[in-house]
C-alpha positions in Angstrom: 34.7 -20.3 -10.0 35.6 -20.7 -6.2 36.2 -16.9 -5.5 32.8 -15.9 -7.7 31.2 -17.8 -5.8 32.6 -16.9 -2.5 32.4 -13.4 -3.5 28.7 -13.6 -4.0 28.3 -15.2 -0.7 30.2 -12.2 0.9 27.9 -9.6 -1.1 24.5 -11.2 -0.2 25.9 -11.0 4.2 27.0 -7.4 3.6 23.6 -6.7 1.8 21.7 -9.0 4.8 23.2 -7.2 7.0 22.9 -3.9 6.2 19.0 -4.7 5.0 18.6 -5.3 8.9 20.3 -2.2 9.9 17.7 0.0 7.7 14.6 -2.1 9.1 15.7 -1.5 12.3 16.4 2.0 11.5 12.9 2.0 9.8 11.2 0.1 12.7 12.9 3.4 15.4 11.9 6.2 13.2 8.3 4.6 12.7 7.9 4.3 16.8 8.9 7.7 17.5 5.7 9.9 18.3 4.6 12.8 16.3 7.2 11.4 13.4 6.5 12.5 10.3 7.4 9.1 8.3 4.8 7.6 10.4 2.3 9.7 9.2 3.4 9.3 5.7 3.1 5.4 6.1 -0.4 6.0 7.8 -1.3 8.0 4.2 0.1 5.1 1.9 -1.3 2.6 3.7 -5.4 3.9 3.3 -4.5 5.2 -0.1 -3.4 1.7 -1.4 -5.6 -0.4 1.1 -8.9 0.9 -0.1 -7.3 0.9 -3.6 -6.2 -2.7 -3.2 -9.7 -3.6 -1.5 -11.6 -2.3 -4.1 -9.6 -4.2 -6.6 -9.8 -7.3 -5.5 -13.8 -7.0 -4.8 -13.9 -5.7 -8.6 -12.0 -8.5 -9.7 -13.4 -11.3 -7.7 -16.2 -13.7 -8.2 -18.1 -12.8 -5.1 -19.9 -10.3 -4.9 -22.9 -8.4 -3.3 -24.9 -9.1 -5.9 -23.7 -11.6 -8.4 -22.7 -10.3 -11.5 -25.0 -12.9 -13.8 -27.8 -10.9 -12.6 -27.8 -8.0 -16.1 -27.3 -4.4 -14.9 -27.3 -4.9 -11.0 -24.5 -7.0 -10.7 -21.9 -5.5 -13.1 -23.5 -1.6 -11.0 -22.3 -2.7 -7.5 -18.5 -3.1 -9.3 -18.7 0.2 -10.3 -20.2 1.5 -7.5 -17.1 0.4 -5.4 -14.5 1.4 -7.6 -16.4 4.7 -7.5 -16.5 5.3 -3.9 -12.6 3.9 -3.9 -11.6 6.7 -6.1 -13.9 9.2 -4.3 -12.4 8.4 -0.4 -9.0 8.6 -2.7 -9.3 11.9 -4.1 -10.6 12.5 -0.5 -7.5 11.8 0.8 -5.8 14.2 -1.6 -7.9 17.2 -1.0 -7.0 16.5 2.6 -3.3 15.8 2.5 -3.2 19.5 0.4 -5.2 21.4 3.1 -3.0 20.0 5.6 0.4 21.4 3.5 -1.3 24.9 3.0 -2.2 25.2 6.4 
């Protein structure tokens, strides 16, 4: 039970430690200009930000306009996801131009 144990211990430092190597290797490639990860990151990050942003405004009590008022309030949910899903497909059209050209 001793060497499982002790074996495990020894997995989870080599794992730690090499962890730290990539996310300092990460951190490197990230700060380099013109690199190409970063502007992948930069892509992901608006893509799931306004994504995330829109649902947690869909999902949460407060709103604009409260959503026990009959047609306005559950129309300013939609109109959020709406204008989330048009800056995402946006973002598509863009990301494509840029690979054609």
């Amino acid at each position: 039970m001793q060497n499982l144990i002790e074996g495990i211990f020894s997995f989870l430092k080599v794992a730690a430690i090499c962890g730290t190597a990539f996310g300092v290797l990460f951190v490197v490639l990230l700060a380099l200009p013109g690199s190409r990860l970063r502007d992948f990151c930069v892509e992901v990050m608006k893509r799931f930000g306004a994504t995330g942003a829109a649902a947690v405004y869909f999902i949460s009590p407060i709103d604009l306009i409260p959503d026990f008022i009959p047609v306005l309030g559950q129309l300013d949910d939609l109109a959020v996801l709406a204008l989330a899903a048009y800056y995402w497909f946006t973002l598509f059209k863009a990301d494509a131009r840029r690979q054609i050209g």
